[in-house]
N, C-alpha and C positions, 0 to 999 in steps of 0.2 A: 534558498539558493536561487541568484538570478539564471535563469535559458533565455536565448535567444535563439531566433527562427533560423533554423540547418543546424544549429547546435546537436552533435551528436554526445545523448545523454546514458551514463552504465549506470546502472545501481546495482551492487553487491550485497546483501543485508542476511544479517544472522539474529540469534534470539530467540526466543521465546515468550510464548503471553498466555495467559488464561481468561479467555472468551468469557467466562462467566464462574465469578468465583465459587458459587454453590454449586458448582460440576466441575470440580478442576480436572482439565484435559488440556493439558499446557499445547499449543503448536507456534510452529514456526513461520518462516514468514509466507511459507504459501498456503497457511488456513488450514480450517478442518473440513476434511470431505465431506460430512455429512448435511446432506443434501435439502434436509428438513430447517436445517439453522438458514437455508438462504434466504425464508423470512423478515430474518433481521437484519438484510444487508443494503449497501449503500449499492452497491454491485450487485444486483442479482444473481447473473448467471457467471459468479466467478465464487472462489470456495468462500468460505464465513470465518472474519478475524485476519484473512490472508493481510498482505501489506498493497495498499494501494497509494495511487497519486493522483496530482492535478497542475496543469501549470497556469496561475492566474488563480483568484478566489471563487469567479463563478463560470469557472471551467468544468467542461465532462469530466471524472474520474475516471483513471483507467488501472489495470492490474499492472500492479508489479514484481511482486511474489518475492522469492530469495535471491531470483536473475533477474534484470532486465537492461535490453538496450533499445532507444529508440529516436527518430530525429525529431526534435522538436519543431511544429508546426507551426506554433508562434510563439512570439515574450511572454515572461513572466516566471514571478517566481514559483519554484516548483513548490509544491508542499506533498509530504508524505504522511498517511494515516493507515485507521483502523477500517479493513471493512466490516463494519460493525455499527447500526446506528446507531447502538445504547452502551456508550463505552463506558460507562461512572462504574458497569461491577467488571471492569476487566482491571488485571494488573500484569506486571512484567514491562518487557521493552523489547524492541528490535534496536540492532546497529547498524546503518546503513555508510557504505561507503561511495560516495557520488564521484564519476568521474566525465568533464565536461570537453567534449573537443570539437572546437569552433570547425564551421564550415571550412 
């Protein structure tokens, strides 16, 4: 989905995923607390498996969890993922629902 700069961006997002199929402990979209997984994360210091974004391909990642609202700083398209840098043993899905309202 295309942002533009002052685009003010919601994401709503439900779901569930399991972080790692040989421990299934399904979570939602704001990750699992525990604190030893942030290891694996593209995010450090935000939970592990949570739902994260970016707007542009080599844009910072930021949290987004099951709420978020925020103005976008500059274009591009947003993308939404896993904070997780080894997603091949995760399964499940979130559903997000995006809502864009221009400057």
């Amino acid at each position: 989905m295309e942002v533009g700069v002052g685009d003010v961006v919601t994401v709503r997002s439900s779901g569930e995923i399991v972080h790692d199929t040989a421990l299934p402990n399904p979570v939602g979209p704001d990750g699992d607390v525990e604190s030893e997984l942030r290891q694996f994360n593209v995010i450090i210091d935000a939970n592990h498996a949570a739902l994260i974004g970016r707007i542009g391909e080599d844009a910072v990642p930021f949290l987004v969890g099951a709420s978020s609202q925020f103005t976008a700083d500059h274009s591009g398209i947003l993308y939404l993922g896993i904070n997780d840098v080894g997603v091949q043993n995760n399964t499940g899905s979130f559903t997000s629902v995006i809502t864009i309202t221009p400057p």
